[in-house]
C-alpha positions as CSV (number, residue, x, y, z in Angstrom):
1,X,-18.4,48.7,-101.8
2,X,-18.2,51.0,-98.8
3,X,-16.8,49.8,-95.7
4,X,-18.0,51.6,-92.6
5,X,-15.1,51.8,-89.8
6,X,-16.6,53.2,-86.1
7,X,-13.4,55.2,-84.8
8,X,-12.5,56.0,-81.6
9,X,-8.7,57.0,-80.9
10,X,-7.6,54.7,-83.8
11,X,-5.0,57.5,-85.3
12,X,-2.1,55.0,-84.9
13,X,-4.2,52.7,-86.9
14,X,-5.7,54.4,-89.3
15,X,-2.5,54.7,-92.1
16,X,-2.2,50.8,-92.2
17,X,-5.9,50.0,-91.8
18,X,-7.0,52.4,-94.8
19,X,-3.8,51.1,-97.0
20,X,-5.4,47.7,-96.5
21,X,-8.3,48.3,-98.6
22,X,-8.8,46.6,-101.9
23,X,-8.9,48.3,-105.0
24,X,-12.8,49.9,-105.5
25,X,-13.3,49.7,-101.9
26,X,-14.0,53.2,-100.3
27,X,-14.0,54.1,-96.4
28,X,-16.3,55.7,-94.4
29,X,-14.1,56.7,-90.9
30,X,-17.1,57.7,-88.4
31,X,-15.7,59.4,-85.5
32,X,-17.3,59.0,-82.5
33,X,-15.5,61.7,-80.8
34,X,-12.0,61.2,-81.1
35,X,-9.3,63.3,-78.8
36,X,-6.3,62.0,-81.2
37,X,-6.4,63.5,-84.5
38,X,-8.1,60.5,-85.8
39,X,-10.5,62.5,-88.4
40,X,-7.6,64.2,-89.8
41,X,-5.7,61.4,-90.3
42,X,-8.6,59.1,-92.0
43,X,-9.1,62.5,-94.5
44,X,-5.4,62.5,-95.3
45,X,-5.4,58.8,-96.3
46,X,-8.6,59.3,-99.0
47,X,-11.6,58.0,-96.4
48,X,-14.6,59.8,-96.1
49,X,-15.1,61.4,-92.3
50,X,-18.7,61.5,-90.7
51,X,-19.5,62.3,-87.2
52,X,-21.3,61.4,-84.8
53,X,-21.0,62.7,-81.2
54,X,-23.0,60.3,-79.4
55,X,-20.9,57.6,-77.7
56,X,-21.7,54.4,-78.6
57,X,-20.6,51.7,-81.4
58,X,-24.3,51.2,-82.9
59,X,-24.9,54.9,-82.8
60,X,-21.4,55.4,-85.1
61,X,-22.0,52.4,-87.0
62,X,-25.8,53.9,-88.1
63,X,-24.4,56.9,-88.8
64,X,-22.1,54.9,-91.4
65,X,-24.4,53.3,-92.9
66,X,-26.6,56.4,-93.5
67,X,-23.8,57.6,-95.1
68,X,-23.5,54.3,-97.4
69,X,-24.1,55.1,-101.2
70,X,-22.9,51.3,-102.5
71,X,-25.7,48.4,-102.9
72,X,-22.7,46.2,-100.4
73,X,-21.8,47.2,-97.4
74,X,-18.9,45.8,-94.9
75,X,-18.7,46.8,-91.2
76,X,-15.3,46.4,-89.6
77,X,-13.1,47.7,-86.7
78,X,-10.5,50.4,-86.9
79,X,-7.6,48.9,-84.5
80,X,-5.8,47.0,-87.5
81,X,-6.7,43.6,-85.8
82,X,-8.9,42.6,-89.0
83,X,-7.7,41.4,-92.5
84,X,-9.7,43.8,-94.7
85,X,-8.4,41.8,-97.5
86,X,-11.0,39.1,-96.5
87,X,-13.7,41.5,-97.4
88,X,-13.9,40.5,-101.7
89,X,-13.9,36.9,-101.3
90,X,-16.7,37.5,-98.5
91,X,-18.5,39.6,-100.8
92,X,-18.8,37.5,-103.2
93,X,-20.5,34.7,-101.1
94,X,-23.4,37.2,-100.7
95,X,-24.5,35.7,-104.0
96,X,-26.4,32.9,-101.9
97,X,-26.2,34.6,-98.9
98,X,-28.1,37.4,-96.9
99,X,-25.3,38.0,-94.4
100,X,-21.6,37.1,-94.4
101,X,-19.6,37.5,-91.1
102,X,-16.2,36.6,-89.8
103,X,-15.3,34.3,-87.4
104,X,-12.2,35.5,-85.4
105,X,-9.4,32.9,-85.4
106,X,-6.1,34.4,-84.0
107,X,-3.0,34.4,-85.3
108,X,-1.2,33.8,-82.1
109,X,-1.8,33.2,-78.4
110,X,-2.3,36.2,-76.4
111,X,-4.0,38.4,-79.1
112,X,-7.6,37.3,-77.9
113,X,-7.5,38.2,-74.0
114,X,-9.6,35.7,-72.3
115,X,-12.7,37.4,-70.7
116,X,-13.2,38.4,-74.3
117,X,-13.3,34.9,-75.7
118,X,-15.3,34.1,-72.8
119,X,-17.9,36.9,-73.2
120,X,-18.4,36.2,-76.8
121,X,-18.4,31.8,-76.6
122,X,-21.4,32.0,-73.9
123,X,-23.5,34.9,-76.2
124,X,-22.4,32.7,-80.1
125,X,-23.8,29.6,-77.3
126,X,-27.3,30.8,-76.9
127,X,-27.4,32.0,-80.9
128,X,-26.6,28.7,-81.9
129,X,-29.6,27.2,-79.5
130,X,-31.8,30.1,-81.2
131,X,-30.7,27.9,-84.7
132,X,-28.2,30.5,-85.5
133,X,-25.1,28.4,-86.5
134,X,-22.5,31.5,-85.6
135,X,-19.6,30.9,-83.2
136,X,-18.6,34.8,-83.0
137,X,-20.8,38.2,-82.9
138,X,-19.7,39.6,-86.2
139,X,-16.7,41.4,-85.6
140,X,-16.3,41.7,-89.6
141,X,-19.5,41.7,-91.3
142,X,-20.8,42.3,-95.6
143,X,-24.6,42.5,-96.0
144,X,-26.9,44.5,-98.3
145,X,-27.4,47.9,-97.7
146,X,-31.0,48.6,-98.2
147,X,-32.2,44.9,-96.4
148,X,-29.6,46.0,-93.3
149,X,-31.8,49.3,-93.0
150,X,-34.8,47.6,-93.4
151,X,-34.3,45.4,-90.1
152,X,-34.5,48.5,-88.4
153,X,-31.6,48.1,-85.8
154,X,-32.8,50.1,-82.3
155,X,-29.2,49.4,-80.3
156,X,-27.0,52.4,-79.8
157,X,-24.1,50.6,-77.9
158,X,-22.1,48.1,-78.2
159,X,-25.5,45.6,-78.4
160,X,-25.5,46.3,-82.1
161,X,-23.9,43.6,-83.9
162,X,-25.8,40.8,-81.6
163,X,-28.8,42.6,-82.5
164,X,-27.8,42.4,-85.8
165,X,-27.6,38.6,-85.8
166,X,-31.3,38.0,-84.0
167,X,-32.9,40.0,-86.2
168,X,-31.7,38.4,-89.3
169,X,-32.5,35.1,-87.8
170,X,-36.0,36.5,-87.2
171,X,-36.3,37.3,-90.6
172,X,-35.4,34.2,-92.1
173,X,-31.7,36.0,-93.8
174,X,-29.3,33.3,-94.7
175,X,-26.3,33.8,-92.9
176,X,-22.5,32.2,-94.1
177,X,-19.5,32.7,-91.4
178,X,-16.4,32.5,-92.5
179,X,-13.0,32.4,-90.5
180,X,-11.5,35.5,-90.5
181,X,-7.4,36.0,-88.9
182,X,-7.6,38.7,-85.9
183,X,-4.1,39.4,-85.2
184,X,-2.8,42.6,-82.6
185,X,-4.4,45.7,-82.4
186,X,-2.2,48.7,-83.5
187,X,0.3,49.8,-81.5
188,X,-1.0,53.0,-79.3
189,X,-4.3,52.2,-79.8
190,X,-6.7,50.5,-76.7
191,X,-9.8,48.4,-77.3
192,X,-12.7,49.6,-75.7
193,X,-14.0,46.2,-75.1
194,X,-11.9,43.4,-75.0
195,X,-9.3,45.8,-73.9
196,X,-10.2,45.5,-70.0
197,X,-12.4,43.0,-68.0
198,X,-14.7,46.3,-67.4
199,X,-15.1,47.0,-71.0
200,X,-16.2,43.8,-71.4
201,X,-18.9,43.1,-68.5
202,X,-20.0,46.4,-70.4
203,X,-20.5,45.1,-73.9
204,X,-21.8,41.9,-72.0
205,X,-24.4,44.0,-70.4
206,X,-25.7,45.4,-73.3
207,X,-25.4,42.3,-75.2
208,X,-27.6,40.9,-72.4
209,X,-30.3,43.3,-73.1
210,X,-30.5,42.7,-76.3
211,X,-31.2,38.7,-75.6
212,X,-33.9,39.7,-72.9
């Protein structure tokens, strides 16, 4: 399976986050215009580097999945804060499933700043009144290749993964979440969403435009 990790300044991550893989997994690293080092550092640990120089999660995380050869593919963040050991046993639920996705459940107060929760409970809120039974927006995802591609994803920013979820409730995709641990991001690495209240009114912007 290839698992498709949008980078930004992760380079502190990126040692620990590529070790974590399971055996037969292989990474696609997309840099989305790094200043760290980060490219060099996902090549030296075995993943395989795209680019893509415009700024936005969607746009790195298309780019990624272009780049996908595998029949499976798993979408996941760079910071370390995911348990990319999750990623076979979620795999494996695709066998009656269209979509599998991760539910963050922290592994200790503090890791989950509060805007953040509160951003993503009022968005998973109006899914679930859409009939979307989902109580997060996908932070760790596993879904066919060739059906993801076919849903024909428009969002460029950090709107993707919600637009993700609608569309495959339009389509009728069966969709399993699963609770995933989200623990600490790496140390010398920043979120660019849940990492300051402005990073999140910006995700919840473009989250908002997806809804509308």
């Amino acid at each position: 399976m290839d698992v498709v990790l949008p980078c930004l300044d992760e380079a502190a991550a990126l040692p620990a986050v590529l070790g974590s893989l399971p055996p037969g997994y292989r990474a696609i690293v997309v840099d989305n215009g790094s200043a760290d080092g980060s490219p060099a550092v996902a090549a030296a640990h075995g993943a395989l580097v795209v680019h893509e120089p415009r700024r936005g999660y969607g746009a790195a995380v298309h780019t990624g999945l272009l780049a996908a050869t595998s029949g499976l593919v798993a979408f996941a963040d760079a910071d370390g804060s995911l348990d990319l050991g999750s990623l076979p046993a979620m795999a494996g639920l695709l066998a009656d499933s269209d979509l599998v996705v991760g539910r963050r459940v922290p592994v200790r107060s503090g890791v989950w700043p509060w805007h953040a929760r509160a951003g993503n409970f009022v968005i998973a809120s109006l899914l679930r009144r859409r009939g979307l039974d989902v109580h997060d927006i996908a932070p760790l995802r596993v879904c066919r290749r060739e059906a993801l591609l076919a849903l024909d994803i428009r969002d460029r920013a950090f709107g993707y993964p919600l637009e993700l979820l609608v569309r495959a409730a339009a389509a009728g995709w069966r969709v399993r979440e699963v609770d995933v641990a989200y623990g600490p991001r790496a140390a010398g690495t920043r979120s660019k969403v849940s990492g300051s209240l402005r990073g999140t009114m910006r995700a919840a912007r473009d989250m908002a435009g997806v809804l509308r």
